[in-house]
FIRO-653525 format. One record per atom (N, C-alpha, C): atom name; x, y, z. Coordinates in steps of 0.02 Angstrom, whole numbers. Each point is the difference from the previous one (the first is absolute). Layout:
BEGIN
[node 'CA' [X Y Z]]
...
END
This chain:
BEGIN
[node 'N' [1929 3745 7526]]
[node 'CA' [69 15 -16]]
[node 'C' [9 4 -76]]
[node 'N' [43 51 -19]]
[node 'CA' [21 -3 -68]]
[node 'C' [7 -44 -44]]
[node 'N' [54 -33 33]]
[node 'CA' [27 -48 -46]]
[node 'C' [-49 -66 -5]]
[node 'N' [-49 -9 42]]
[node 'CA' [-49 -54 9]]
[node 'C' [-56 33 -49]]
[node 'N' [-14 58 5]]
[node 'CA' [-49 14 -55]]
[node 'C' [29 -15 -66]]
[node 'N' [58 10 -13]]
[node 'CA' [50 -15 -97]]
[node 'C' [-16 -67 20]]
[node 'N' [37 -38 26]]
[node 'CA' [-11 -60 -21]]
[node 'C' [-78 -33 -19]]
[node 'N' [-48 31 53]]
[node 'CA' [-78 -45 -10]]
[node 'C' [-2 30 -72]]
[node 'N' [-10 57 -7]]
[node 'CA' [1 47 -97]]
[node 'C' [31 -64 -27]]
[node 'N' [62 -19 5]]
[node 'CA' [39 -34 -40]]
[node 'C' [-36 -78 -8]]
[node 'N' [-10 6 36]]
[node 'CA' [-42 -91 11]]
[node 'C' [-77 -8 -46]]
[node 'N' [-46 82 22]]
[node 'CA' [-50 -5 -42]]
[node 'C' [12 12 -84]]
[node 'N' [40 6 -4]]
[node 'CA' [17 2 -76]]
[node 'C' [29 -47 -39]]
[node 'N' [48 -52 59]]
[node 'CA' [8 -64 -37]]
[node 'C' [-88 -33 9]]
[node 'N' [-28 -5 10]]
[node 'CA' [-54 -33 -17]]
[node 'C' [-68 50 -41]]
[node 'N' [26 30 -10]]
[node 'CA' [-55 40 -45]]
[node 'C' [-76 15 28]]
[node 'N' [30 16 54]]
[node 'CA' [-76 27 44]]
[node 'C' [-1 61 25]]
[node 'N' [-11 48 -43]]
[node 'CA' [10 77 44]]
[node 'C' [-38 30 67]]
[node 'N' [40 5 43]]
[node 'CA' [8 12 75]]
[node 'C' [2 74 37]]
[node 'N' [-22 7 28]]
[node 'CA' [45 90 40]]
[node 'C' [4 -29 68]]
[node 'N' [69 -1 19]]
[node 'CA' [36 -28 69]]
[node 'C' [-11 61 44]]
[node 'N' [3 -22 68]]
[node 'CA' [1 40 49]]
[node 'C' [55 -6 35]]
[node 'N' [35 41 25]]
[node 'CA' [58 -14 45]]
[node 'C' [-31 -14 82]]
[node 'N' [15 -44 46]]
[node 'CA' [-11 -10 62]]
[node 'C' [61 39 25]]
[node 'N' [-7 14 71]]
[node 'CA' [42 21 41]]
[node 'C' [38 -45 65]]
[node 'N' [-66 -62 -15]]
[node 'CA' [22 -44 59]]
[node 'C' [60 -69 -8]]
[node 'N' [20 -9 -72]]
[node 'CA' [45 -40 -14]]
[node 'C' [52 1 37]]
[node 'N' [35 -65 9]]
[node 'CA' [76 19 35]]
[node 'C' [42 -3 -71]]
[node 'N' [58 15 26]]
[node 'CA' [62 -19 -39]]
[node 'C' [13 -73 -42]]
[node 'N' [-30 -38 50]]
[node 'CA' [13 -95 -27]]
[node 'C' [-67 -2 -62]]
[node 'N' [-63 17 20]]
[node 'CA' [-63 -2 -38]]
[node 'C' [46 19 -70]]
[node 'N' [23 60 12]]
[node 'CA' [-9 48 -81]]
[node 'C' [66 -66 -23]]
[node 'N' [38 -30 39]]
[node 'CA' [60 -28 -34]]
[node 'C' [-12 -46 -34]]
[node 'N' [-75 -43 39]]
[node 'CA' [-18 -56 -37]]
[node 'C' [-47 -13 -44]]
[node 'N' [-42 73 8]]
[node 'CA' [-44 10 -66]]
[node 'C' [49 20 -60]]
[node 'N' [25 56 22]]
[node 'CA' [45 5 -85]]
[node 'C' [31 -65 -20]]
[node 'N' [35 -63 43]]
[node 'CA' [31 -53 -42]]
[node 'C' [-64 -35 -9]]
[node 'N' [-55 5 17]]
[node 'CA' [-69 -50 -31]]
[node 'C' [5 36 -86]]
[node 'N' [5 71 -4]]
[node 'CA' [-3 35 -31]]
[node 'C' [44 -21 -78]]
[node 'N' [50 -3 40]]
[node 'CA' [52 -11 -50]]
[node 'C' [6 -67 -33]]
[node 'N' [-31 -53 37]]
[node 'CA' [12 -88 -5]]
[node 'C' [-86 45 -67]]
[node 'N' [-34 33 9]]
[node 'CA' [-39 8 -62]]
[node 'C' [29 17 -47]]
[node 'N' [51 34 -11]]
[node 'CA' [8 14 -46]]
[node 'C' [51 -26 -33]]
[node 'N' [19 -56 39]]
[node 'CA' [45 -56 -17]]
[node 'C' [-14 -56 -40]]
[node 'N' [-88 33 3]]
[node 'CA' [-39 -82 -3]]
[node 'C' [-3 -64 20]]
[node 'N' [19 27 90]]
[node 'CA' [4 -76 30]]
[node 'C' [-50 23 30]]
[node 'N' [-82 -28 7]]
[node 'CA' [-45 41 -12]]
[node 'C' [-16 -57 69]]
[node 'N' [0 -69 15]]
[node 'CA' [-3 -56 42]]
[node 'C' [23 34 97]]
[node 'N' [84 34 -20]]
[node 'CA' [31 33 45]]
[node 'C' [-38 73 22]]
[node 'N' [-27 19 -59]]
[node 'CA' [-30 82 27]]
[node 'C' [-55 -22 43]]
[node 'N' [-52 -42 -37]]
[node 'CA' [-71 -18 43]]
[node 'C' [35 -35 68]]
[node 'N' [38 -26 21]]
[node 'CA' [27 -31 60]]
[node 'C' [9 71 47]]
[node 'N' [27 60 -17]]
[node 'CA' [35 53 10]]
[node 'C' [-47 30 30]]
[node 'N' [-41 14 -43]]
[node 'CA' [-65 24 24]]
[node 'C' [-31 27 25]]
[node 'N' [-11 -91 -1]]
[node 'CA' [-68 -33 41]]
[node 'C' [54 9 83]]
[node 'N' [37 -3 12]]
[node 'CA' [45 0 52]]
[node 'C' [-16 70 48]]
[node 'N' [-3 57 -57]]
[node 'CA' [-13 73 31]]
[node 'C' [-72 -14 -4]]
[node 'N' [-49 -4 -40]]
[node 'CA' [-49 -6 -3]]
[node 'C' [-36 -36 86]]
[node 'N' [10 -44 11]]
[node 'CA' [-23 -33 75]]
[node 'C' [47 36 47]]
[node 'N' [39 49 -19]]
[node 'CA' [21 44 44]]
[node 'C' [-35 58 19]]
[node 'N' [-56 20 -44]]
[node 'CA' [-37 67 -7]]
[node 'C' [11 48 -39]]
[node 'N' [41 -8 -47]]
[node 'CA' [35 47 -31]]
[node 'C' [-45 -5 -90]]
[node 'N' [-43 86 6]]
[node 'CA' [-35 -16 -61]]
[node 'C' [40 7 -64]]
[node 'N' [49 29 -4]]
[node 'CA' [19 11 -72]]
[node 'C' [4 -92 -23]]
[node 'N' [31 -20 67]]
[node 'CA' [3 -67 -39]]
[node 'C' [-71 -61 -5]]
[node 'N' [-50 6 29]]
[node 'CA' [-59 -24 12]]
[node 'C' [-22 16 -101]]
[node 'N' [17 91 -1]]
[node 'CA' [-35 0 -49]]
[node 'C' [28 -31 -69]]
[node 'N' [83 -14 6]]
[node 'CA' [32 2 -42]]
[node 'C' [-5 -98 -20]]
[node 'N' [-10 -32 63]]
[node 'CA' [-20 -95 13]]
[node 'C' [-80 11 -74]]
[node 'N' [-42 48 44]]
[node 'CA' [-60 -9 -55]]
[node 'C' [24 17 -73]]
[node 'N' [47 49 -18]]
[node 'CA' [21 -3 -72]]
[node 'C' [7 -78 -26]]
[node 'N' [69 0 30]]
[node 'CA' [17 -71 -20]]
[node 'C' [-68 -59 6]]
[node 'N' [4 -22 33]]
[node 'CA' [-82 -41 -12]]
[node 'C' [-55 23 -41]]
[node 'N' [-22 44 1]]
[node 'CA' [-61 23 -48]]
[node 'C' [54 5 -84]]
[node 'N' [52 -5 -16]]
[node 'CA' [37 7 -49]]
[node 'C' [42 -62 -16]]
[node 'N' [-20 -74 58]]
[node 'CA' [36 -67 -18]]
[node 'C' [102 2 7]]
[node 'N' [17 53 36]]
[node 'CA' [61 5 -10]]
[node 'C' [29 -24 65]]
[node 'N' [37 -57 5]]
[node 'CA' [22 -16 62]]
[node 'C' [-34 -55 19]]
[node 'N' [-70 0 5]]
[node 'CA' [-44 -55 10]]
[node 'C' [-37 -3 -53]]
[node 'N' [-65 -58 -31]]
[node 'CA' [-50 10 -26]]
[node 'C' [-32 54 32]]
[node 'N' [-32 1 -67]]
[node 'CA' [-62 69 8]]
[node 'C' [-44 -32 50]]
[node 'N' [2 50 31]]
[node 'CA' [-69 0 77]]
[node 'C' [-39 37 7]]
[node 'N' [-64 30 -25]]
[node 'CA' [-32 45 3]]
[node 'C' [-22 7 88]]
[node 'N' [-2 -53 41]]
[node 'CA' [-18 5 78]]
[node 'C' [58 33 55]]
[node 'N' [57 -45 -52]]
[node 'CA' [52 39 66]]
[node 'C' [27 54 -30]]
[node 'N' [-37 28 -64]]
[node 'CA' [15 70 -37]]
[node 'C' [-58 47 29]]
[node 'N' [-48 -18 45]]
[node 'CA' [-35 55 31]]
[node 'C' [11 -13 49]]
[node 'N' [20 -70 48]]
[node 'CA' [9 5 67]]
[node 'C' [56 54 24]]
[node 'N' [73 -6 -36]]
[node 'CA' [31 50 0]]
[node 'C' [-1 79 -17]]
[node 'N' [-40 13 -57]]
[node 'CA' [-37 70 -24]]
[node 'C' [-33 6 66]]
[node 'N' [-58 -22 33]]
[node 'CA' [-31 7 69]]
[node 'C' [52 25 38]]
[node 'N' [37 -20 25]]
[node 'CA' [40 9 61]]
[node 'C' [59 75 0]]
[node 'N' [22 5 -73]]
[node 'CA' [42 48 -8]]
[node 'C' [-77 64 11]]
[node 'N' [-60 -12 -31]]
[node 'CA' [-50 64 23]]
[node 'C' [7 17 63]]
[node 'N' [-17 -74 17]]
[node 'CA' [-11 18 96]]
[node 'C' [69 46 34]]
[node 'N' [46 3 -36]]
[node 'CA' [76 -14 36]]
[node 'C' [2 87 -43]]
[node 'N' [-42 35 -29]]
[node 'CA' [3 65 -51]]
[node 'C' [39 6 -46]]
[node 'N' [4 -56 -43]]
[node 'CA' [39 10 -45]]
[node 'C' [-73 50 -53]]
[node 'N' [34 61 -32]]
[node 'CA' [-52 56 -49]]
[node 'C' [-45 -50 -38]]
[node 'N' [56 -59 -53]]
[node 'CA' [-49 2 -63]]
[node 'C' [-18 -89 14]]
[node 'N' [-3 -31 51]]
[node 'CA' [-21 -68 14]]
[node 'C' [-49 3 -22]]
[node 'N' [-47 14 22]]
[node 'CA' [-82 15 9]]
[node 'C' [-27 -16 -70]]
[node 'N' [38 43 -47]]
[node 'CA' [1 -2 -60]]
[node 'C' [17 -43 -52]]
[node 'N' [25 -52 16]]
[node 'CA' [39 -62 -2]]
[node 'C' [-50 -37 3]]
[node 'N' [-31 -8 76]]
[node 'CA' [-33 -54 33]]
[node 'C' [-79 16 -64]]
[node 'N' [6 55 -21]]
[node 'CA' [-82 9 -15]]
[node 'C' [15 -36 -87]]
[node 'N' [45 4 -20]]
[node 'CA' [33 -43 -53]]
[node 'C' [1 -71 6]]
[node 'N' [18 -22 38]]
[node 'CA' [-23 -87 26]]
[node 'C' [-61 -15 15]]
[node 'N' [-35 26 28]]
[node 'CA' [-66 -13 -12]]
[node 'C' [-48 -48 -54]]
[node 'N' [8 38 -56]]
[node 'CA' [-50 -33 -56]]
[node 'C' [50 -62 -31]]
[node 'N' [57 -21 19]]
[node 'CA' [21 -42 -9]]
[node 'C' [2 -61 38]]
[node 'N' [-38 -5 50]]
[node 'CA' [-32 -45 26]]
[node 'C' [-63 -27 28]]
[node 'N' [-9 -56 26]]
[node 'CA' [-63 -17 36]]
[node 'C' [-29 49 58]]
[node 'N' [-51 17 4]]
[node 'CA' [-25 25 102]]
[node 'C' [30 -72 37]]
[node 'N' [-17 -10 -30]]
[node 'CA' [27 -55 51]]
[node 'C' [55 -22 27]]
[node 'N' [38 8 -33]]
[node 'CA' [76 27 8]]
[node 'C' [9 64 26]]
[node 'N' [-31 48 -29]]
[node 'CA' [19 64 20]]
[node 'C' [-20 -3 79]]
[node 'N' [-67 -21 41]]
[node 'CA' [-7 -17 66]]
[node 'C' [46 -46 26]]
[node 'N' [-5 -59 -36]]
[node 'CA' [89 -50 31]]
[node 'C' [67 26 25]]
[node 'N' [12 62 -51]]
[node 'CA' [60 59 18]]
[node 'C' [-20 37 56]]
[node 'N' [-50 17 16]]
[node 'CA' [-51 48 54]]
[node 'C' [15 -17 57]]
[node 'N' [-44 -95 -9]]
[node 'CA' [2 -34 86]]
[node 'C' [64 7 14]]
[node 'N' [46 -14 -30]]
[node 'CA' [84 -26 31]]
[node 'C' [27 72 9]]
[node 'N' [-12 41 -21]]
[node 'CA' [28 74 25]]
[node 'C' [-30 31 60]]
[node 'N' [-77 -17 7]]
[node 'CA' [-21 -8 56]]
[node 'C' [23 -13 83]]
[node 'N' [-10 -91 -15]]
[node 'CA' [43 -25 43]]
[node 'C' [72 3 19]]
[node 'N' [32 9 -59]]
[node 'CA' [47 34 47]]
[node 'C' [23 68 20]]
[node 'N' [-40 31 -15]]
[node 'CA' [-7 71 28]]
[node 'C' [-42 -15 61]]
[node 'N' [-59 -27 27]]
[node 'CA' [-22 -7 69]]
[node 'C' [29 -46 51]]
[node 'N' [45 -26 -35]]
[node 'CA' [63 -24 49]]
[node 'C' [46 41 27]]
[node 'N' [8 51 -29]]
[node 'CA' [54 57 -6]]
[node 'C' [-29 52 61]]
[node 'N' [-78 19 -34]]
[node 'CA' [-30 57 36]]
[node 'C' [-11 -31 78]]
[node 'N' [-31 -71 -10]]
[node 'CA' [-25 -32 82]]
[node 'C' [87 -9 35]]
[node 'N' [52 2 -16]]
[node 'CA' [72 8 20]]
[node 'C' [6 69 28]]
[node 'N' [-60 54 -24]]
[node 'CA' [26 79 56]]
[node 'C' [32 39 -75]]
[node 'N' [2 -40 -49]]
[node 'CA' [36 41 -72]]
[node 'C' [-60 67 -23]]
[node 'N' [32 42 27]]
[node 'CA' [-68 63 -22]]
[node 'C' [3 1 -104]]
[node 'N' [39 23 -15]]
[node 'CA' [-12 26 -55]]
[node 'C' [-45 -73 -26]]
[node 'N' [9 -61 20]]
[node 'CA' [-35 -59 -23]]
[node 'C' [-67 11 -28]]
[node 'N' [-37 53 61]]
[node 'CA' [-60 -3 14]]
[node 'C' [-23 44 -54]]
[node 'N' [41 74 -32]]
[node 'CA' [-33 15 -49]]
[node 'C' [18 -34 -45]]
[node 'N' [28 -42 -32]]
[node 'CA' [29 -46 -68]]
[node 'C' [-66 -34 -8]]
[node 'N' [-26 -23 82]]
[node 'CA' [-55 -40 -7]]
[node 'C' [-60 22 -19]]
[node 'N' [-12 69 -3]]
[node 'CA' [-54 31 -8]]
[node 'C' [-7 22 -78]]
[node 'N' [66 10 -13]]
[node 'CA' [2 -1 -86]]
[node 'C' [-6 -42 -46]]
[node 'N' [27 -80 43]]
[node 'CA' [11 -62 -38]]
[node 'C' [-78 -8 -15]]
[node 'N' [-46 7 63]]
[node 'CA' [-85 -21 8]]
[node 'C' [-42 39 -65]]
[node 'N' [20 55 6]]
[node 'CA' [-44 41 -41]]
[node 'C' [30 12 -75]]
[node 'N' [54 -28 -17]]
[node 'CA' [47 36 -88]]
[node 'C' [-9 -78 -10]]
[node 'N' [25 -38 43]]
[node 'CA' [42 -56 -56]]
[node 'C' [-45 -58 -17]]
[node 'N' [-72 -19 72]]
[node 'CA' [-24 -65 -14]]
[node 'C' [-67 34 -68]]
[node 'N' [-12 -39 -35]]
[node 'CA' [-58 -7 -55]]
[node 'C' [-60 40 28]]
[node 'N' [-28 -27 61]]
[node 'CA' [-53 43 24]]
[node 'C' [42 27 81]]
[node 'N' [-11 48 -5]]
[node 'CA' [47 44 48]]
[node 'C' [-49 -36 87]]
[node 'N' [45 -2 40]]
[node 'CA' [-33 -38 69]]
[node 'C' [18 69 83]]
[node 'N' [-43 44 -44]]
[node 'CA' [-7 66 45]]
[node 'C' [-9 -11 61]]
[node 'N' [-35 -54 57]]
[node 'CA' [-18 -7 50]]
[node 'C' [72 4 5]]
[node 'N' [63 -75 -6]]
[node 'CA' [39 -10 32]]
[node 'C' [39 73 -23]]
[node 'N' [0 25 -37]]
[node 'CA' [59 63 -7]]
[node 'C' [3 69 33]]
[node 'N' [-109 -8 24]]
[node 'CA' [6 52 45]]
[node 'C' [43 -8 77]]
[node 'N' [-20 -54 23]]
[node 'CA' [45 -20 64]]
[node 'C' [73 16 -14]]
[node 'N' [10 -26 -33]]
[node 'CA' [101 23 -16]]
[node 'C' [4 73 -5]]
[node 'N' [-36 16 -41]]
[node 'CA' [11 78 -14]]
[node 'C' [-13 34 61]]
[node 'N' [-69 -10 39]]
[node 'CA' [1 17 69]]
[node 'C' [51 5 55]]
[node 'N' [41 -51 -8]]
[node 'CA' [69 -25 32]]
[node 'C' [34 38 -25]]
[node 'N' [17 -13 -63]]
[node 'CA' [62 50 -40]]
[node 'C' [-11 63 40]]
[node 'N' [-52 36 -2]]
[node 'CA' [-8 81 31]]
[node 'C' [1 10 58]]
[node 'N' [-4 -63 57]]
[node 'CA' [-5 10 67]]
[node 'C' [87 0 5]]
[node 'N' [37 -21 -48]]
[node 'CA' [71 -11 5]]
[node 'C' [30 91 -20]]
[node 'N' [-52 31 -31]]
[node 'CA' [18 44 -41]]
[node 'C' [70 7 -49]]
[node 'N' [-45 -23 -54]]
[node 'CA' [57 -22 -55]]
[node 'C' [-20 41 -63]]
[node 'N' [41 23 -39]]
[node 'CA' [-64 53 -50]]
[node 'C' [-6 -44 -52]]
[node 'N' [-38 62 -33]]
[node 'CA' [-38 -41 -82]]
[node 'C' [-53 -57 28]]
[node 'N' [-15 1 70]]
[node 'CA' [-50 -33 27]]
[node 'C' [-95 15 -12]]
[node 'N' [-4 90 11]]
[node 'CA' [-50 26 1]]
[node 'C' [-47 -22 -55]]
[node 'N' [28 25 -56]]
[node 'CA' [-61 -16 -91]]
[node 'C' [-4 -58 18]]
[node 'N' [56 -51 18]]
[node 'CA' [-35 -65 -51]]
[node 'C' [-40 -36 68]]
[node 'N' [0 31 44]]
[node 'CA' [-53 -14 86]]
[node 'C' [-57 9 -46]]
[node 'N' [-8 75 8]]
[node 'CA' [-65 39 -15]]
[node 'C' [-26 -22 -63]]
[node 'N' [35 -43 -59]]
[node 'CA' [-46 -34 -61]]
[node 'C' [-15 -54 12]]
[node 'N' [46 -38 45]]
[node 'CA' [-33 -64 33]]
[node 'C' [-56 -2 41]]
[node 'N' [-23 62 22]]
[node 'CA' [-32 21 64]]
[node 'C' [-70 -15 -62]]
[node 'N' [-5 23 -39]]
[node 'CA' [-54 27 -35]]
[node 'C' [-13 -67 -60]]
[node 'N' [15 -27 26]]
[node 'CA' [-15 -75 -41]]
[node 'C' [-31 -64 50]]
[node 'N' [-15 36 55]]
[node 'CA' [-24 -25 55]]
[node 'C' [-61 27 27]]
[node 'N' [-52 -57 34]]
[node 'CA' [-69 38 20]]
[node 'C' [35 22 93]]
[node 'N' [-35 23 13]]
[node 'CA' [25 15 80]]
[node 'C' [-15 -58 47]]
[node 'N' [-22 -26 -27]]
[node 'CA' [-8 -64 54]]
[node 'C' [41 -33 -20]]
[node 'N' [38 -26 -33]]
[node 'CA' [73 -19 -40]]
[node 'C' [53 25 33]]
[node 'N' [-16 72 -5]]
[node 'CA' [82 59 39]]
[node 'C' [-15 -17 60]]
[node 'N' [-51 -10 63]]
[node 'CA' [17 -9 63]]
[node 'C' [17 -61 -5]]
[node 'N' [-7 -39 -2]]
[node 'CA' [16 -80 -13]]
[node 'C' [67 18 -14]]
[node 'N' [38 19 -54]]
[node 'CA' [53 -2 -19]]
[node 'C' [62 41 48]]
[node 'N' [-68 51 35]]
[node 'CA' [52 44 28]]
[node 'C' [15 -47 73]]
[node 'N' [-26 -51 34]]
[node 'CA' [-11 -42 48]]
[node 'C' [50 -60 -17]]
[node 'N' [-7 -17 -51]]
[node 'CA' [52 -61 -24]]
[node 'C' [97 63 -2]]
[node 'N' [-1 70 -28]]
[node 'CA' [60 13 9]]
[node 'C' [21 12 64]]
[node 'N' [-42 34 49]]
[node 'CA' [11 3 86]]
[node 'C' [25 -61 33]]
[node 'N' [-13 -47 -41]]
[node 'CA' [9 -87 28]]
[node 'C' [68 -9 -10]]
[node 'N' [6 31 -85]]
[node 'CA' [69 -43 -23]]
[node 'C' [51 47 29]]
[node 'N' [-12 67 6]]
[node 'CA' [69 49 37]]
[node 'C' [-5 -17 67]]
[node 'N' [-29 -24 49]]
[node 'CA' [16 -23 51]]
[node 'C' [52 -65 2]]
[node 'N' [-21 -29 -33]]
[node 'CA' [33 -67 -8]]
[node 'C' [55 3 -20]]
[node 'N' [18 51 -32]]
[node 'CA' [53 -11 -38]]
[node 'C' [40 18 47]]
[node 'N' [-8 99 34]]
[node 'CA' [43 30 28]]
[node 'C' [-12 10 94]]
[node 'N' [-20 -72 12]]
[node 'CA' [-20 -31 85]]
[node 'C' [50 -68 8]]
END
């Protein structure tokens, strides 16, 4: 929506982080009402009230604000600086398509531990295979992206199974990142793997 794209513009510029917003189509009416007043409590500098605001849309699914929680945190405004819950949130607005997350998240990076950076991994993980083993399809590709982009050493076995899933669901933007996972695997790996996803789509959708 329009007016949800001015305001995120307006937000990346009180914090001095240049951005290119995307407009969603799936917002309601209440979303855009309560991101623009997160919006505005920024530029009020009640910065305590915006991160509350959020983080509110944010655990709602809503990436402008996922991505806009990681500003504030990776920038100390609202909360201390968090470099973890400044990529846990960067993570999620990717998964969720926000354009320039990705880009963000690859910015947090060298500012922390692997070890951390996997700590952010497992917990996006788990609760994404809570989500996907719940029957949540799009879960299953988040999970296949989270396996192979976000942990330190990428864990291709488990991402081929999801991704396997993801495509038996037929979901797009599934195919490439199958077929590069595919190829980071010996074949006695892919039947194995392809045997462990036959397991988990039964289970899920029996």
């Amino acid at each position: 929506m329009k007016k949800l794209l001015l305001s995120f513009l307006f937000l990346s510029a009180l914090v001095a982080n240049p951005v290119v917003a995307e407009s969603h189509s799936n917002e309601s009416a209440a979303q855009v009402d309560k991101f623009e007043t997160a919006v505005r409590l920024v530029g009020e500098k009640k910065y305590v009230e915006a991160v509350a605001q959020f983080k509110l849309l944010a655990n709602g699914g809503l990436p402008e604000a996922q991505f806009n929680l990681a500003i504030l945190n990776l920038n100390g405004l609202g909360a201390p600086k968090n470099f973890k819950n400044a990529l846990y949130w960067s993570w999620y607005a990717y998964l969720n398509k926000h354009e320039t997350a990705f880009n963000q998240v690859e910015k947090i990076f060298p500012l922390m531990t692997e070890a951390l950076r996997d700590e952010v991994a497992t917990q996006i993980t788990e609760e994404l295979l809570e989500l996907a083993n719940d029957g949540d399809q799009l879960a299953s590709l988040k999970l296949g992206q989270t396996y192979t982009q976000l942990f330190v050493a990428p864990d291709f076995k488990s991402a081929y199974v999801w991704l396997s899933i993801a495509q038996a669901y037929g979901l797009e933007g599934v195919a490439e990142l199958l077929e590069n996972t595919t190829k980071q695997l010996t074949m006695e790996e892919i039947l194995q793997q392809q045997d462990a996803a036959a397991a988990t789509f039964e289970k899920i959708n029996n």
